[in-house]
C-alpha positions as CSV (number, residue, x, y, z in Angstrom):
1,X,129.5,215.2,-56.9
2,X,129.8,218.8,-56.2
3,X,127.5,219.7,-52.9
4,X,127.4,223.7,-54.3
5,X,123.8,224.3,-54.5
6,X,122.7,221.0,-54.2
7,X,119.2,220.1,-52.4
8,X,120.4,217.7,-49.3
9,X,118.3,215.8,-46.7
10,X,120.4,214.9,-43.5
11,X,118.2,212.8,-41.2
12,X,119.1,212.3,-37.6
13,X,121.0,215.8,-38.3
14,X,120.2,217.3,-34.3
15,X,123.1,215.6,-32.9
16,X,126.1,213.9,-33.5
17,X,127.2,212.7,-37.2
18,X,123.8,214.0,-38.6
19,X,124.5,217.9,-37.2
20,X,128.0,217.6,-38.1
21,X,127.2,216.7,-41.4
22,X,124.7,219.4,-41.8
23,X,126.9,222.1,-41.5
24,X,129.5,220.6,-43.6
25,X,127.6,220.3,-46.1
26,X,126.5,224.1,-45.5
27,X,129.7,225.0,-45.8
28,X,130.3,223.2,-49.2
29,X,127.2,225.5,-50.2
30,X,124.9,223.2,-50.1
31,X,121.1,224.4,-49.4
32,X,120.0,221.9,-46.7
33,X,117.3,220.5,-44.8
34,X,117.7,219.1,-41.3
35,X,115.5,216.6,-40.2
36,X,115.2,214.5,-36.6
37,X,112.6,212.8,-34.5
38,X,113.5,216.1,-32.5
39,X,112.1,218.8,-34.0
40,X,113.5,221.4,-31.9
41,X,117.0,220.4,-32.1
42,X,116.6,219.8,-36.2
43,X,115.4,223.1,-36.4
44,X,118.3,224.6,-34.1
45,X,120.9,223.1,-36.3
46,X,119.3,224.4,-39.9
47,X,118.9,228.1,-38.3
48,X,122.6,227.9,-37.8
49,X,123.2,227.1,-40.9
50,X,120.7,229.0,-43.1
51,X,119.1,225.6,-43.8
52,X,115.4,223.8,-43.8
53,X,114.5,222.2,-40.3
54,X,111.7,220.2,-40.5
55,X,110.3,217.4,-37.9
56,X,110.6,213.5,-39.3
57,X,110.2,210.3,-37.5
58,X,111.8,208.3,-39.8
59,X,110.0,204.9,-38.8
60,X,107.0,206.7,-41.0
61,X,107.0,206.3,-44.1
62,X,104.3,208.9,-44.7
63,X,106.8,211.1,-42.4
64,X,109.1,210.3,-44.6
65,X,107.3,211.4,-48.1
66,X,105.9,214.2,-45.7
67,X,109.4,215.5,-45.6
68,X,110.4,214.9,-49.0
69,X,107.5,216.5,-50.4
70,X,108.2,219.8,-48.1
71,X,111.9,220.0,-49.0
72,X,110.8,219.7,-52.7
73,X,107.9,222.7,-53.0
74,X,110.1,224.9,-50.8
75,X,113.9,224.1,-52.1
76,X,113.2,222.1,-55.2
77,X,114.5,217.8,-56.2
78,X,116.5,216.2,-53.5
79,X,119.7,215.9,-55.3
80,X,121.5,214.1,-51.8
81,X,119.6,212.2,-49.5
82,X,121.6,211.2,-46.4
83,X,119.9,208.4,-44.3
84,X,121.7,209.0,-40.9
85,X,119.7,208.5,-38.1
86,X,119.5,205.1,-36.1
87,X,118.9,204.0,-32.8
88,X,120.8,201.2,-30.7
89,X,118.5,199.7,-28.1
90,X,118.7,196.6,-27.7
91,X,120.8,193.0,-26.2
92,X,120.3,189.3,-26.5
93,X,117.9,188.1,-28.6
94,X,116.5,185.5,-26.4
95,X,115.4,189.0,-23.4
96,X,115.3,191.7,-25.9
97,X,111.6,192.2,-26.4
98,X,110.5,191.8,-29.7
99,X,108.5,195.1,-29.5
100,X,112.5,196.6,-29.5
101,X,113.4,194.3,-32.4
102,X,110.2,195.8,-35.0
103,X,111.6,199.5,-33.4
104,X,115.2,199.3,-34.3
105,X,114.2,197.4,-37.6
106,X,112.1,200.3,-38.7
107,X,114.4,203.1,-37.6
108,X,117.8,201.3,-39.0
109,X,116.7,199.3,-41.6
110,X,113.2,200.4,-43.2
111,X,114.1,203.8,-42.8
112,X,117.0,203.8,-45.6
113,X,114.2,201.8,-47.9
114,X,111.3,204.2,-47.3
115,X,113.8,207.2,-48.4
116,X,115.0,205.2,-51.5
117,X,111.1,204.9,-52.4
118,X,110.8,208.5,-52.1
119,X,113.8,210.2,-53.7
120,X,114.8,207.7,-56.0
121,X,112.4,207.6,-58.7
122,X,113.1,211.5,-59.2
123,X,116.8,211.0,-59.1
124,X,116.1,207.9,-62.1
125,X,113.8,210.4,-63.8
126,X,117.1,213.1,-63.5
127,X,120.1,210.8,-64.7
128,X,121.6,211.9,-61.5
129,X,121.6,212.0,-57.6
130,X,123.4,211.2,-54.3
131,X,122.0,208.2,-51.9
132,X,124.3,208.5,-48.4
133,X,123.1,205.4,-45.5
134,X,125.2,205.3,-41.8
135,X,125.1,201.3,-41.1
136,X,127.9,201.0,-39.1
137,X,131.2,198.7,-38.8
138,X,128.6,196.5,-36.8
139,X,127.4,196.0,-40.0
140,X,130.4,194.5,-41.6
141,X,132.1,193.2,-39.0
142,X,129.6,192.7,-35.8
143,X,129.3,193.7,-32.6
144,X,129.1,192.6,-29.1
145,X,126.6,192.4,-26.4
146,X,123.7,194.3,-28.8
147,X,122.1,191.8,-31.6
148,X,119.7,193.7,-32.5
149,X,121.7,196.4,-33.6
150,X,124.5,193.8,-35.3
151,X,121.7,192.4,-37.1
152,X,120.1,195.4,-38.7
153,X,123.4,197.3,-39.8
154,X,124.1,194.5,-41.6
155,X,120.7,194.7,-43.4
156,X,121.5,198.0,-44.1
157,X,124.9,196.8,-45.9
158,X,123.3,194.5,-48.0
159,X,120.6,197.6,-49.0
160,X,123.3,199.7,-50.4
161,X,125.7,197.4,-51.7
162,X,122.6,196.0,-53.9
163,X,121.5,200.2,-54.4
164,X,125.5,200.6,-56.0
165,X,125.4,197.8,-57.9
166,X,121.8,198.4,-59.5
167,X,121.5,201.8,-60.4
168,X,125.5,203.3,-60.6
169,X,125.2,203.2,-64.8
170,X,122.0,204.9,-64.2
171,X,123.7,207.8,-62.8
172,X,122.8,207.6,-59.1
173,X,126.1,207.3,-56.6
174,X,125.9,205.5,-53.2
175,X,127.9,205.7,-50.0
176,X,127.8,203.6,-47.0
177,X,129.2,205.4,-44.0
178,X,130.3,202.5,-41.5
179,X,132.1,204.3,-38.6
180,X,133.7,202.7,-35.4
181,X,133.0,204.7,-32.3
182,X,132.2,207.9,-32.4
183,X,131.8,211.2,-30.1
184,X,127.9,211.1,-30.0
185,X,124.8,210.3,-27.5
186,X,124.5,206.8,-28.8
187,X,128.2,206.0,-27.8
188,X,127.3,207.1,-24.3
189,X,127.7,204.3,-22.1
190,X,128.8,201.8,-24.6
191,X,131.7,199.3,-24.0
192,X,133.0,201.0,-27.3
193,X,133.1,204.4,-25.6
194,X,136.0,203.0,-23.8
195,X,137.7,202.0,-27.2
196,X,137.0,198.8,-26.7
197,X,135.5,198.9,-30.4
198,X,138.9,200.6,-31.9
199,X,139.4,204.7,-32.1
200,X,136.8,207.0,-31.0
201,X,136.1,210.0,-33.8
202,X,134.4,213.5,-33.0
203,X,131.8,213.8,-35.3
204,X,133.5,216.8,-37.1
205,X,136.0,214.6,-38.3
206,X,133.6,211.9,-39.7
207,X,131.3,214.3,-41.6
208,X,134.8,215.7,-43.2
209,X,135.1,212.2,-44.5
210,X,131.6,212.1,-45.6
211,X,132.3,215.3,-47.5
212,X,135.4,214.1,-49.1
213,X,133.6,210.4,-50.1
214,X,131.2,212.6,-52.0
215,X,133.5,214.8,-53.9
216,X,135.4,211.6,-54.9
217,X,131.7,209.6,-55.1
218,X,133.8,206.7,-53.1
219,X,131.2,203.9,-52.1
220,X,132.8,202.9,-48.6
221,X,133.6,205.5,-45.8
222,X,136.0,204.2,-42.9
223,X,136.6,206.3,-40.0
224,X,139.6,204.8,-38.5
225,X,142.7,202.6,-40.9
226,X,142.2,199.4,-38.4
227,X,138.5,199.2,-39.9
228,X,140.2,197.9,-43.0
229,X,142.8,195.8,-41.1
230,X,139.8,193.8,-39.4
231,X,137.9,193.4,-42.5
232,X,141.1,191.7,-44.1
233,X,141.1,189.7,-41.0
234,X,137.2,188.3,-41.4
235,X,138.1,188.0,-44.6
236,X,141.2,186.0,-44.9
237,X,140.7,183.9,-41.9
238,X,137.0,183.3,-40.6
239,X,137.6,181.0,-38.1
240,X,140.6,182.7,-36.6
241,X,138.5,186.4,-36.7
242,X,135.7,184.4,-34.6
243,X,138.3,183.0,-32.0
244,X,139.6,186.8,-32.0
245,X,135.9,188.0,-31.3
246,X,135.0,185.3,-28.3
247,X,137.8,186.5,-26.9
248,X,137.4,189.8,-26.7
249,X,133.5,189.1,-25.3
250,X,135.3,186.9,-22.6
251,X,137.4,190.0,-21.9
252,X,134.3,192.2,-21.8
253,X,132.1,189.8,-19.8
254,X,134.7,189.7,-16.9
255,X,134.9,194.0,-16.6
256,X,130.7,193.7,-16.5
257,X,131.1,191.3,-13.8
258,X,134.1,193.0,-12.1
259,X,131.7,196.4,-12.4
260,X,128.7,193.9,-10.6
261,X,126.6,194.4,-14.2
């Protein structure tokens, strides 16, 4: 798809991949609408860019038809709809409350489904549009120390693999951005900000990719080569991936209790 002049929604789009994104797609000449919990920051972002900010918690789904029907009376149909944001609280599953578990289930997970239920039907009705959703590699491969998270990026894989498969003759392309660490808030004081979890991207450089897997309407966007290489490796030997994985959790259970965590 061709982002010149197309209507896009980029949620979480104050920081990170989401502003990075934003102005990318700006740049492609795109007329876009930036949208985060933070308002302020949304709205800083979209005056940079000559774009929409508008204020969304995306956990709602009336926020989230709010912000649809906004973009539409002021910019027109969503052609691109870029479910982005997410949240990573979260640990064990036996201590994390489960208070944190129905949070991060709404924000990562029920957030992508709300915005398909808003955009979709129009984009059926059109013969055309653009569904974008951030899971994660966490989502394909796992991750450690954080269940809650692993758990709900992979919900968010199985969403959009079913979304590419059900409506591609239909006219409607899907992309499921699953990066390995990158440059933003969330990564703050993560064992992956260390590398632990493979290269660490700036956000520029992701959004570039995101660019690119639109103009080639590719379904899966990588950030990093050894994202494929590990996938091979879950997927050609289970068992020996799993021994891989408790040993790097050993590894990162000994620096916590070297750092007295």
């Amino acid at each position: 798809m061709d982002l010149n002049n197309r209507v896009a929604v980029v949620t979480g789009g104050a920081s990170g991949i989401g502003a990075a994104s934003a102005r990318a797609f700006a740049a492609r000449g795109a007329r876009v609408v930036v949208t985060d919990v933070n308002g302020d920051g949304a709205r800083a972002v979209a005056d940079e860019i000559g774009g929409l900010g508008i204020a969304c918690d995306v956990s709602s789904e009336a926020d989230i038809n709010a912000l649809v029907a906004e973009t539409e009376s002021k910019l027109g149909p969503v052609e691109v709809f870029f479910s982005n944001a997410g949240i990573a609280t979260g640990g064990e599953p036996i201590t994390t409350p489960i208070d944190v578990w129905n949070e991060q289930w709404q924000v990562n997970v029920m957030a992508h489904v709300y915005a398909v239920r808003a955009v979709l039907p129009g984009m059926l009705d059109r013969g055309e549009g653009y569904l974008l959703h951030t899971a994660s590699m966490a989502g394909i491969l796992t991750t450690h120390g954080n269940a809650t998270y692993a758990v709900t990026k992979h919900a968010v894989v199985g969403l959009v693999e079913w979304l590419a498969i059900t409506y591609h003759d239909e006219g409607i392309r899907v992309s499921l951005l699953a990066p390995l660490g990158v440059n933003t808030p969330m990564l703050a004081g993560s064992e992956l900000a260390s590398g632990a979890g493979g290269p660490v991207k700036e956000p520029e450089e992701v959004a570039n990719q995101v660019v690119t897997a639109i103009d080639d309407e590719s379904f899966l966007i990588l950030t990093d080569p050894i994202a494929q290489t590990w996938m091979d490796r879950k997927a050609d030997d289970l068992p020996r991936w799993l021994s891989g994985m408790r040993r790097l959790q050993g590894k990162i259970d000994d620096m916590k209790a070297k750092r007295g965590d």
